[in-house]
N, C-alpha and C positions, 0 to 999 in steps of 0.2 A: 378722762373726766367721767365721775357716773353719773347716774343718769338726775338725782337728784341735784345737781352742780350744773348739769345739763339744762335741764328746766329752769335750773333760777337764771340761767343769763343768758337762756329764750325769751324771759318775761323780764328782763332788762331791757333787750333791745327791742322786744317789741315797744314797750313806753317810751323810750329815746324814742323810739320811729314815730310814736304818736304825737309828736308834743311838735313834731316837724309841721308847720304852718303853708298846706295848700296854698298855692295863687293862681287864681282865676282870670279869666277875662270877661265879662259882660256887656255886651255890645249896646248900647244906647240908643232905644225905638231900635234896634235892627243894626245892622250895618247899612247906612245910609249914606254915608259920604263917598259913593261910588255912581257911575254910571248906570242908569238904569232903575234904579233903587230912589223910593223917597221913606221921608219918616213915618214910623208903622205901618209898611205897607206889606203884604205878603213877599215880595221880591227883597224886601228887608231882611225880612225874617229867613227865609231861605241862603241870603250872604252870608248872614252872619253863621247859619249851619254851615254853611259851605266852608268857613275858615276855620273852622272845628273852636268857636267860643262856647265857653262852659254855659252859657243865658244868653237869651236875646228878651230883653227887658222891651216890654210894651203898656199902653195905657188903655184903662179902660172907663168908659161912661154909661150910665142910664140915662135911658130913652123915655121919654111923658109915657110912653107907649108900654112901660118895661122890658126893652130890647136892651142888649149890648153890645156895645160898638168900641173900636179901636179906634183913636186918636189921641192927641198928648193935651192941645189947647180946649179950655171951656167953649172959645168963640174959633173956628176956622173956618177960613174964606167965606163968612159972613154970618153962618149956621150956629147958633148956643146948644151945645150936642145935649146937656140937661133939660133945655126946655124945647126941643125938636123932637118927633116922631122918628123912627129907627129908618122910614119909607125918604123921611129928609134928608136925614144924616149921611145914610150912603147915596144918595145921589151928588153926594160933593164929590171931586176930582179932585186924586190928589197930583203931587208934583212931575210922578212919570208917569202919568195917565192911566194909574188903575183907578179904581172907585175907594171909596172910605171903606174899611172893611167892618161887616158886622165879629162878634165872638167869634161865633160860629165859624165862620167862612176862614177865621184867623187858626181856628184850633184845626179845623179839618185838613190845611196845609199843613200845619203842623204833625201831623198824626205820622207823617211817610218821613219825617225828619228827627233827630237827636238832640240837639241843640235844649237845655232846659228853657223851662220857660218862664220870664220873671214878669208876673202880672202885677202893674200896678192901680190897684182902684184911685180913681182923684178923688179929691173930697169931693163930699156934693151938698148941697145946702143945706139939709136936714140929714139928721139919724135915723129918719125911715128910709130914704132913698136907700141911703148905703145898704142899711139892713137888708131890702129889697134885692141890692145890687149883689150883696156878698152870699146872699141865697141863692141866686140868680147863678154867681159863679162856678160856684162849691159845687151844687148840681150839676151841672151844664163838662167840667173838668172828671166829676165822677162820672157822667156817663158816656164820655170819650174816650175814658179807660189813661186819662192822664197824671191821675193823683202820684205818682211817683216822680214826675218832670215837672210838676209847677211850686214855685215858691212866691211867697203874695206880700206885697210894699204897697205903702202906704203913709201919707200925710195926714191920717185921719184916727186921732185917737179910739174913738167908737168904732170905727173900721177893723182898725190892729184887733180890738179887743175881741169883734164881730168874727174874724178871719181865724181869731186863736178859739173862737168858740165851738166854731162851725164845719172848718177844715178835719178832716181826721185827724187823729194825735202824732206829732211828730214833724206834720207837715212844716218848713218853714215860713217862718212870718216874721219881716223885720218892720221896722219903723222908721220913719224918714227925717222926722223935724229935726232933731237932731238937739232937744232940750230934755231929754230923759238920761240919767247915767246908766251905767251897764247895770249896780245893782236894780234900778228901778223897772228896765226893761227885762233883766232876769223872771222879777216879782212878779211880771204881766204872763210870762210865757214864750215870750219872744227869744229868735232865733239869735236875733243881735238888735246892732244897731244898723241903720244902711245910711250914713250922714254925709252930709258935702262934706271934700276934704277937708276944707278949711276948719271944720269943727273939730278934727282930727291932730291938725297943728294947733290950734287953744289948747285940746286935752289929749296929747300924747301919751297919757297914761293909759289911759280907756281902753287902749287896746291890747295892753298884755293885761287889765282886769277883766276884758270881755272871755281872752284866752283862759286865764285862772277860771271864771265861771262855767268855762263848758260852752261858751259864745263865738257864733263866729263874727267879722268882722266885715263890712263891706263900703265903698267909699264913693259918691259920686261928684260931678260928674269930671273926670282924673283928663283931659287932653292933651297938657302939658309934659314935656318928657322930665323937667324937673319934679314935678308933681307926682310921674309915676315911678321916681326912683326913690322917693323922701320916702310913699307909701309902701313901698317894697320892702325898703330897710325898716320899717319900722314892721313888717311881718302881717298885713292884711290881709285877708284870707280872698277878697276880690273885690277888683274893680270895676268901677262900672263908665264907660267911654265912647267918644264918639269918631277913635281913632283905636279900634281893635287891632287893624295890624301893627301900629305904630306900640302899641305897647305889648302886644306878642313878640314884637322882636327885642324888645327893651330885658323883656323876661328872660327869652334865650338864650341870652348873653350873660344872663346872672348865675 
């Protein structure tokens, strides 16, 4: 073969190689459905490195105070984590006995672990909050030295937009509601979509249009092993779960 024959079905296979559709695992607030471990808690995050998941997806709040704190609910164990000071927020206890963690404390564990990290900002009542919050972020990730490990989710259309503004270029940023098509979220900037499965099974198409656009694909929250075998076959690039081993082993089998 010379060398010009050579090269074309080098750059054959590399494109067949490219078009082959990664699957992920992303672990849901952490790996929490173990001993020891609660939801978003440092010890979460840490399991879920420990099982080698491509993300451990966590949540994030502003503080009246403009602090940042991990947790998933608006109200936990009594605390509105939006309308509390950051001095309140982490004085709650979570379920295995750490504290509520603020960012900070959440990235700094982070720093000595692999594991990507999927931030997700919640809505917050206004577009300044967020604005606040996703400055707040961006920051706080750039001077951690983390901007290669974080990817940023969101329920919050001002947010998305905020996070595709502010984030370096490249950085991924999906969307969550799961009412935008793949052309619309291409338009915005976005990495994909990250939509409950079930929005998935409505529009089964969307996912090899997300692959045609150069999008990846992500799906939550998948526990069910028929759920994680439908999303398999149809080629999603990852899921996001509150039963990581369970579909680590589901994968290995495929």
């Amino acid at each position: 073969m010379n060398l010009k024959k050579l090269f074309f079905a080098s750059a054959l296979l590399f494109a067949a190689c490219g078009t082959i559709q990664a699957q992920e695992v992303i672990a849901h607030r952490g790996f929490w459905t173990i001993s020891g471990s609660a939801q978003n808690s440092l010890a979460a995050l840490v399991k879920a490195d420990s099982i080698h998941c491509y993300g451990s997806e966590f949540d994030v709040w502003l503080t009246t105070d403009n602090q940042l704190v991990v947790n998933h609910d608006a109200t936990f164990k009594g605390v509105t984590m939006q309308d509390a000071t950051a001095k309140v927020c982490t004085a709650v206890q979570l379920d295995n006995g750490e504290q509520l963690p603020t960012l900070q404390q959440y990235l700094d564990k982070a720093k000595s672990l692999k594991t990507r990290l999927i931030l997700e900002l919640k809505a917050h009542k206004t577009p300044e909050q967020e604005t606040r919050a996703v400055e707040g972020i961006v920051k706080m990730i750039r001077n951690m030295g983390l901007e290669s490990r974080t990817e940023y989710i969101t329920f919050s259309k001002h947010a998305t937009k905020e996070f595709i503004r502010l984030a370096p270029k490249g950085t991924p940023v999906y969307y969550l509601t799961g009412d935008l098509t793949p052309k619309e979220l291409k338009a915005w900037g976005c990495a994909g979509p990250d939509y409950h499965f079930s929005v998935f099974q409505k529009h089964p198409e969307w996912i090899k249009e997300c692959h045609e656009l150069g999008m990846k694909v992500n799906a939550w929250t998948v526990n069910k092993a028929k759920d994680m075998e439908w999303l398999i076959s149809q080629g999603v690039d990852f899921a996001t779960t509150n039963e990581p081993v369970a579909l680590k082993a589901i994968l290995k089998k495929k």
